[in-house]
C-alpha positions as CSV (number, residue, x, y, z in Angstrom):
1,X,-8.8,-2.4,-12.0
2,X,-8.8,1.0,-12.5
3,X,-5.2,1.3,-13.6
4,X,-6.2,-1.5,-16.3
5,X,-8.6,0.5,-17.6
6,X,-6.3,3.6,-18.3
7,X,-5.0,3.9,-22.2
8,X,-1.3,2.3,-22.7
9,X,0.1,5.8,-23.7
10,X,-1.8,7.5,-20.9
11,X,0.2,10.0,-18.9
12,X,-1.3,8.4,-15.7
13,X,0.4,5.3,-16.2
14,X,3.5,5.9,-14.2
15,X,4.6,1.8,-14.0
16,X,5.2,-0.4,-16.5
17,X,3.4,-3.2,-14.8
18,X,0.3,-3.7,-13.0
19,X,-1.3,-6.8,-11.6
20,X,-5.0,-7.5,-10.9
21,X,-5.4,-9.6,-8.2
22,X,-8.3,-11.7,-7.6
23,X,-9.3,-10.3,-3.4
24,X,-7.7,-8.3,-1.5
25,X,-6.4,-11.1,0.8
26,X,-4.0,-12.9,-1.9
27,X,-3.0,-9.3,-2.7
28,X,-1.8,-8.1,0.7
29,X,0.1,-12.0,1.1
30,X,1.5,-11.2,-2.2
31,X,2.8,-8.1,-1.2
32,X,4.3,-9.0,1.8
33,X,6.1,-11.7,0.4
34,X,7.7,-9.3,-2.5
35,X,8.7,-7.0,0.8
36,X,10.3,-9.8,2.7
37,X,12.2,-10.5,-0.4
38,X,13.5,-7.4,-1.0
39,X,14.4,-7.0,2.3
40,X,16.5,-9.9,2.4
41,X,18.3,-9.2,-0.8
42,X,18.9,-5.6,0.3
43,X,19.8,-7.2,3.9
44,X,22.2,-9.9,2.5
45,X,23.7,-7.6,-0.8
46,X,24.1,-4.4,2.3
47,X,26.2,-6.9,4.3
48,X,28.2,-8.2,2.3
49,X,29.2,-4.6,1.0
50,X,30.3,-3.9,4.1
51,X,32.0,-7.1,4.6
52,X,34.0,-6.1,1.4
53,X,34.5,-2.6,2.3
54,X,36.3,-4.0,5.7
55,X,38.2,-6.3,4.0
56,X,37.4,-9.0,6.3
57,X,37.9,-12.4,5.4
58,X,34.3,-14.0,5.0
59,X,33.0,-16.3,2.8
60,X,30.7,-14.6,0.0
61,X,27.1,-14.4,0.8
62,X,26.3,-15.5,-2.5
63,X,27.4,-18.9,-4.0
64,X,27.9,-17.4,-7.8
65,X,29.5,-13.6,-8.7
66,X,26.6,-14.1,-11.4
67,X,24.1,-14.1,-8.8
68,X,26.1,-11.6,-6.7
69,X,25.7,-8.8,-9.7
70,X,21.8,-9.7,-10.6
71,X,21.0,-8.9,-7.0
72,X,20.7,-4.7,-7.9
73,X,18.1,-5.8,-10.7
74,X,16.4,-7.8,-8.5
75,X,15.6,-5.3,-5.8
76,X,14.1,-3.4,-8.7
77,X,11.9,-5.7,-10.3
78,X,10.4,-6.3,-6.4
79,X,10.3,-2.9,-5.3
80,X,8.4,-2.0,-8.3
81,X,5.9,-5.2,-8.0
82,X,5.5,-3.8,-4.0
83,X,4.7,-0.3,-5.8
């Protein structure tokens, strides 16, 4: 709450986004959900870089190239929320 309270063009306010959550419990689950997600898309986007870089034969990891090149901005929308 205290990062709600701060002006919008204060210096403090490193983040574009905050959330206020209601308890600390829904909080840490939502937290640890945003981590698990990013660490499967950096898990998933890491391997199949390397798969790539190889050139091995493999099936893409990712069913669309359009979903394939919104992976990077995804990583960054969660690792912000998990900030």
């Amino acid at each position: 709450m205290l990062y709600h309270t701060l002006a919008s063009d204060s210096t403090a306010r490193v983040l574009s986004t905050f959330f206020c959550f209601p308890n600390l419990d829904t909080a840490q689950q939502l937290v640890l959900y945003w981590t698990g997600l990013l660490f499967m898309h950096l898990s998933q986007f890491g391997s199949e870089q390397e798969i790539r870089r190889r050139n091995l034969d493999l099936p893409s990891l990712y069913p669309t190239d359009s979903e394939r090149g919104a992976v990077p901005a995804r990583c960054m929308e969660l690792a912000i929320n998990v900030t």
